[in-house]
N, C-alpha and C positions, 0 to 999 in steps of 0.2 A: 512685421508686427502682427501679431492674435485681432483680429479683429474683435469684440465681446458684443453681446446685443445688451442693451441697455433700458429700460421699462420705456413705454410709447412717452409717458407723462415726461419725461425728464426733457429740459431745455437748456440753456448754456453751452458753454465749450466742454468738448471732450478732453480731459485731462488727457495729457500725454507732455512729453519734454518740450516741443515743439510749440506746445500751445501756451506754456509756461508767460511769456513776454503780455502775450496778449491777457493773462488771467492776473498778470500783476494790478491790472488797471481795476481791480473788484476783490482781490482775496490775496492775502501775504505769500509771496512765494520762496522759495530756497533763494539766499541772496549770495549763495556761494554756487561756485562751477562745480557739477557734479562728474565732470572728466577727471578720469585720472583716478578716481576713489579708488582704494583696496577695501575689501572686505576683510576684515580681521575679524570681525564676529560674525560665526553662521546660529541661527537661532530658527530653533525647532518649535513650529507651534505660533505659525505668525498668526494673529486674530486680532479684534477689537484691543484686547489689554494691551497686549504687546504693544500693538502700535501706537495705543496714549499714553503710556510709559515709558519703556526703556528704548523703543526707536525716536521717541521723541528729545529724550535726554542725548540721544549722540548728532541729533540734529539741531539742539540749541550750541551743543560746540562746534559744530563744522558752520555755523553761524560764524561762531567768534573767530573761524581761521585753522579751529585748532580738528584734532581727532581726524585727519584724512586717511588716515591709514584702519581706522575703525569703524568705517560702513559696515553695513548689514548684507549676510547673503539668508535668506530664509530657507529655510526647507519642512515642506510637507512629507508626511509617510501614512498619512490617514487615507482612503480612496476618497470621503469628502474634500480632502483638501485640493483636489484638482482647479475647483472651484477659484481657488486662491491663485494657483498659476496662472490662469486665463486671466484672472484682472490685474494681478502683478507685472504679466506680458502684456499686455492689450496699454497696460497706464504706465511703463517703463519705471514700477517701480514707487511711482508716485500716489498720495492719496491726502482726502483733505480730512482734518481732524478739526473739531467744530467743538469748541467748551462752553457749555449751557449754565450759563448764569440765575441763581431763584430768579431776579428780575425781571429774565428775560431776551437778557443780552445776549450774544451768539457773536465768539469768538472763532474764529477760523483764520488756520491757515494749511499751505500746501507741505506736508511732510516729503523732504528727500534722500535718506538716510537708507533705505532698503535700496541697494542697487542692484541684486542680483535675487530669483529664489529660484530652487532647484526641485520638482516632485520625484520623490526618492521611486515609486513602480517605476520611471519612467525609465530612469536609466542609477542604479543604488551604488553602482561602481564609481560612477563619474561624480556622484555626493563624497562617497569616502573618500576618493583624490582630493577633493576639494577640503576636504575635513583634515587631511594629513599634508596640508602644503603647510610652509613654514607661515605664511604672510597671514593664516588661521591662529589666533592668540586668546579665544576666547569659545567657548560655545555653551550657548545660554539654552535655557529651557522655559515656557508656558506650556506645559502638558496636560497640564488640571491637576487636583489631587487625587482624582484616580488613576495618573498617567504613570505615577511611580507603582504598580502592580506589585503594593504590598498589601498586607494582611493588616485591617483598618486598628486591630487591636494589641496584635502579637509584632506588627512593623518589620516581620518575617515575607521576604521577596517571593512570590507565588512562581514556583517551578510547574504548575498547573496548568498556567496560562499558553493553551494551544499555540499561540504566534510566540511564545517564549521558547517552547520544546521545540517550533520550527527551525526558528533562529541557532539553537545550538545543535541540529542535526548535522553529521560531518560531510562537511561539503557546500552547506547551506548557505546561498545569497543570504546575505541578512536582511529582517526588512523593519526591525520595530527601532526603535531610539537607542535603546539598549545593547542591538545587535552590531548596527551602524556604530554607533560612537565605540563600543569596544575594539570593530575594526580596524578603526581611524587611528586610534592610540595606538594600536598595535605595529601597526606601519610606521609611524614612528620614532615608535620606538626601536624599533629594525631598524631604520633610514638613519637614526640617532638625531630627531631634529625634538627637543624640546617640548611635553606635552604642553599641550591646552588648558586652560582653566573649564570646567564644568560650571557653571553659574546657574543656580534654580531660583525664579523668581516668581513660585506657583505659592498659594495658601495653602503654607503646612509650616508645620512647626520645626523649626530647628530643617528646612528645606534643604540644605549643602550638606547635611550630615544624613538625611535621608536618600537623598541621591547620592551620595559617598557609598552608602551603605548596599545601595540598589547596586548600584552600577560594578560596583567589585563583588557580589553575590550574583550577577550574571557573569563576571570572567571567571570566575574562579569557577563556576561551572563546566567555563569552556579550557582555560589554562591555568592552573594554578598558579603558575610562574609569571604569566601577564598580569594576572590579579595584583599580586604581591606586588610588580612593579609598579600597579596604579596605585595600589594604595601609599604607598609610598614617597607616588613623585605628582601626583594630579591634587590640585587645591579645587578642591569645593566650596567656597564661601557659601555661609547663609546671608538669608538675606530677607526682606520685609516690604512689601508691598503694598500701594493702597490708592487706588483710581475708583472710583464707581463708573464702568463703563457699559451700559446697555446695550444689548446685539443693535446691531443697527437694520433697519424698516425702510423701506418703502417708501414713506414719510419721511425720512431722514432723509433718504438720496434725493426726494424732491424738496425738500428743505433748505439741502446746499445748493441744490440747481435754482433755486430759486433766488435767494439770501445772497449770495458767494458769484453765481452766474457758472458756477462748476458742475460740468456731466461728469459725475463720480461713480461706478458701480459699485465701491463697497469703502464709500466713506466711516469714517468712526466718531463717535459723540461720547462726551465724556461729561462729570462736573468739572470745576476749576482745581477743586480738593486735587492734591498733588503728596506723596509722599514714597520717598525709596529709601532707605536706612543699607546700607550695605558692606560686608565684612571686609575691610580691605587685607584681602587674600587670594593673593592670584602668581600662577607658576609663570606670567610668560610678558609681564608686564599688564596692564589694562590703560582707557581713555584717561584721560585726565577728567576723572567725575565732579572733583572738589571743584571744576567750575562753572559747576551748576547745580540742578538742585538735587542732590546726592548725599546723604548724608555717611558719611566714611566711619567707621566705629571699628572697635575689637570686638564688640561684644553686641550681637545683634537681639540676642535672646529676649530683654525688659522688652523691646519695642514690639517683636513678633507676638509675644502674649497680650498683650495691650490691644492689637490690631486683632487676632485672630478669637479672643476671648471675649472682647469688649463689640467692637466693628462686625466680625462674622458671627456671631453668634447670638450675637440681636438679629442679625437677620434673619437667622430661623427662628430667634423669637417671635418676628412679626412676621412671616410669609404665611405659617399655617392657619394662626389665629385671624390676620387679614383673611385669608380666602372661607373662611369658614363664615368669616361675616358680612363676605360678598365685595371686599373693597381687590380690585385685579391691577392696582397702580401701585406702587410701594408710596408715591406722594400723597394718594389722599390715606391711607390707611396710619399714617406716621402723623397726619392733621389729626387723627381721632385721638383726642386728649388721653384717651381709656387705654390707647397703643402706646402711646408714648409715655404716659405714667407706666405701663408695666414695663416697657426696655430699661427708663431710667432706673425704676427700682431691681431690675436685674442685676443692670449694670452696678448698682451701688452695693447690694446685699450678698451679692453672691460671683458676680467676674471680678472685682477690682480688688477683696480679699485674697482671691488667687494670685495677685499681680508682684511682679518683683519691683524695687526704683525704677523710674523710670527716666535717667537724666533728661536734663531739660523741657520735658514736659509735663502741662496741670492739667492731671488727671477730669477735675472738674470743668474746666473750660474743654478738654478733649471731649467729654462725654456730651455737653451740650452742644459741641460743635456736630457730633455724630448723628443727633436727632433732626439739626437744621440740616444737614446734608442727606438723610433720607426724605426731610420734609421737600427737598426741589422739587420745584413741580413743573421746569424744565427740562430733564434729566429723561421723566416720565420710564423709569424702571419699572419691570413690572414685578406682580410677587409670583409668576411663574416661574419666571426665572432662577428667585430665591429658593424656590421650592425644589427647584430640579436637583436630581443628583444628592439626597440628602443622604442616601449610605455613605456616599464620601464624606460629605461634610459634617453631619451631629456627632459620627465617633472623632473627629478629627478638632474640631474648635469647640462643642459643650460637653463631652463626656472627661474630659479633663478639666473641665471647673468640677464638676460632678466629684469627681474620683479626691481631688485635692480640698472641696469644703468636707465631704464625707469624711475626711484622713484628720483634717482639723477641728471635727465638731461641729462643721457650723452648718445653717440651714441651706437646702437642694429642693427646696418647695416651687420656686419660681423655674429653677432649671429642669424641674420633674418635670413642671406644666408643659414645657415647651417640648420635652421628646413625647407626653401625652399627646400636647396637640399633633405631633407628626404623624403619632401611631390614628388621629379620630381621623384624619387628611386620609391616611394610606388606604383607608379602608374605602375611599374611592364616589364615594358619595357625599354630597355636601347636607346642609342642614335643609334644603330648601328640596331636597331627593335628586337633585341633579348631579350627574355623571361629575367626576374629576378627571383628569389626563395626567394620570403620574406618569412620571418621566424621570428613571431612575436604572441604573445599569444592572440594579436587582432588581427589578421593578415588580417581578411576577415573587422574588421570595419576599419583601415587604410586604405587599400586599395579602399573601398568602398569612402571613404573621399576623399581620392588623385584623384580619378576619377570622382568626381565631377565636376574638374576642368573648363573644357568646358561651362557649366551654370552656376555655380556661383563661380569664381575666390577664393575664402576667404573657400570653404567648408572642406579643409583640418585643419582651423583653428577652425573651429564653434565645435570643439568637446573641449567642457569646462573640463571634466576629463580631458585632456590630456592637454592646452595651458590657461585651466582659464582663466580671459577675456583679454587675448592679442587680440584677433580677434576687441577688442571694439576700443583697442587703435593703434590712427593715425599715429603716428609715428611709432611703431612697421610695422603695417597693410602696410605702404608705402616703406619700406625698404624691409619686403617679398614680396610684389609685383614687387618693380624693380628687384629683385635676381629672381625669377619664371620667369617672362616673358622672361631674360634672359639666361637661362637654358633651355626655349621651342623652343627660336627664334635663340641663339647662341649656345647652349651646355655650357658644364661643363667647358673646362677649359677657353674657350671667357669669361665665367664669373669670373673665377676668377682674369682674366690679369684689367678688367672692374671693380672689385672692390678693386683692389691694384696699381691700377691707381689716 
């Protein structure tokens, strides 16, 4: 066993299997035998989400008796993720996920559903074996939405990307998501064992159809003829996501050591909010989802807009405007009446006109629930977080409310505001002259954008990857111009009393 070193402060029992009997007596643990499991899903991208959603969803059925054959193997290919193997090995796979109540309450228990993870540097052959045995019937994806290495605009697969050109050099170990899994199917498909289901569970729109898309634009680079065969015979469900799950602190791990009597080194914290909507479409069988909280559909599309238009896209409505007005918590920044009239009126005037039916759910009780669920003041999210990575996310969940009120006539005043306030953020200084820390994987061309400002007004918009020709159109163009000017001559929250006026 990995021994891990663990922060001085932490107290309780070291999580491991062994310690399991004794931590029953202070925090819920797996009440089923974890001998015997098969991995039937390997899942790339184990993190915080992952593991409050969909490892948790196969661990409420291995509960009931049922899913033995669908444990989790993980696998890392980032050199961060090494990280993850050492407390994966060190805690036998086990970890405590703790749901934070507005009240206050602190729900935990021990998740045991990951039984195996594998770090692809370490050894990428013995990943693809493992990816091409028969007893593999699923392989899931949290990549992030910059992880599918498409073009944010065009959705055109980036042959650009150095570790892409690596991967299909001839002869080349694979080393990216793309390289690997095209292997694994390839073998076989040679061996003639029945592909895998691909499952994306990342925030993106229409996610199985993008990774569909990705994944057969990397074989087809490498084989035409394996392409053909994946597209063909490989199900990609979409699918729809929704956890609010904070990186976890310091504070967290002393939190459950404390609360729980659990030495965890990379517990996970979540709200209670729970939601997976998913396409029942899969080559090779799947768990028995329907018995739990899963919701099975043909048609995943109403829900993913709903979530990603309404849910994500409030959140960069309030990350840059919070930080501009000095609130670094998403809980108190979502209490300030002046944040939460501008999301609702977002949400109302400008995402929910984009929205298609939505079966079985009110819109309006949806939308009030959203504002209590940023308002937890357990949860303690911060708007760093929100903030991060916004070239993935503004073209991805608000330039398509953008592009579809613009195509219908209707008003892009409050949607302008919010890529305004991203472009006042990038520009790296707050109102008060203190430094910003963007953290973004263009980080140096945003920035460079945002600080154009001064000569040519519009140069935060002229980056066509990122806003496609919104910079062309006048009405957009007029509504971030009044929101910018207002942000440089009033501040953050003058602008918002100014545009809910």
């Amino acid at each position: 066993m990995t021994t891990l070193t663990t922060p001085p402060f932490s107290t309780g029992t070291v999580l491991t299997t062994d310690a399991l009997a004794t931590l029953a007596a202070t925090v819920r643990v797996p009440s089923y035998d974890r001998t015997g499991l098969t991995a039937g899903i390997i899942h790339f991208g184990v993190g915080g989400f992952h593991r409050a959603h969909q490892a948790l969803m196969i661990d409420d059925l291995l509960s009931q008796g049922l899913a033995r054959d669908w444990a989790i193997c993980g696998v890392g290919v980032l050199a961060g993720d090494s990280r993850m193997r050492d407390v994966m090995a060190a805690q036998d796979g086990l970890y405590t996920l703790v749901e934070k109540h507005a009240d206050g309450h602190l729900e935990g228990r021990v998740i045991g559903s990951i039984i195996d993870y594998m770090f692809a540097p370490d050894d990428v052959d013995a990943v693809i074996e493992r990816m091409a045995s028969p007893e593999v019937k699923i392989v899931s994806l949290t990549v992030t939405e910059g992880g599918y290495n498409i073009n944010p605009v065009t959705g055109a697969f980036d042959f650009g990307n150095p570790q892409v050109q690596a991967d299909l050099a001839p002869g080349a170990a694979p080393a990216t998501v793309f390289g690997i899994t095209v292997e694994a199917l390839r073998r076989r498909r040679d061996r003639g064992v029945t592909p895998f289901t691909v499952m994306s569970c990342d925030n993106l729109q229409n996610n199985g159809e993008v990774a569909h898309r990705t994944f057969v634009a990397f074989a087809t680079a490498r084989d035409a003829e394996l392409a053909a065969w994946i597209d063909a015979n490989v199900s990609f469900p979409n699918s729809m996501v929704d956890r609010i799950t904070p990186g976890t602190t310091d504070t967290d791990r002393a939190l459950v050591a404390e609360t729980f009597g659990v030495r965890d080194a990379w517990p996970v914290v979540c709200e209670p909010f729970f939601q997976w909507v998913l396409q029942d479409s899969f080559t090779d069988g799947r768990p028995p989802y329907e018995h739990v909280r899963t919701q099975l559909v043909a048609d995943v599309e109403p829900y993913e807009l709903m979530k990603l238009r309404l849910l994500n896209a409030s959140h960069q409505g309030l990350c840059y405007f919070a930080h501009l007005m000095g609130y670094r918590l998403v809980h108190d920044a979502a209490a300030d009446p002046l944040i939460s009239l501008f999301l609702r009126a977002y949400m109302d005037r400008e995402g929910s006109p984009t929205l298609k039916p939505v079966p079985g759910i009110d819109l309006d009780a949806y939308k009030d629930e959203l504002i209590a669920r940023f308002s937890n003041p357990s949860v303690r999210d911060t708007v760093a977080r929100l903030c991060n990575e916004s070239s993935d996310r503004i073209p991805k969940w608000l330039v398509p409310v953008i592009v579809d009120q613009l195509a219908a006539g209707r008003s892009v005043q409050l949607s302008a505001a919010i890529v305004a306030s991203w472009a006042r953020y990038a520009e790296g200084t707050d109102e008060q002259g203190q430094p910003i820390e963007v953290a973004d994987r263009l980080k140096e061309r945003v920035m460079n954008n945002a600080a154009g400002f001064a000569s040519d007004r519009h140069s935060f918009l002229r980056d066509r990857d990122l806003f496609g020709d919104l910079v062309d159109d006048t009405t957009f163009v007029g509504a971030y111009d009044q929101a910018l000017e207002l942000l440089h001559t009033v501040g953050a929250r003058e602008t918002l009393v100014a545009l809910l006026t």
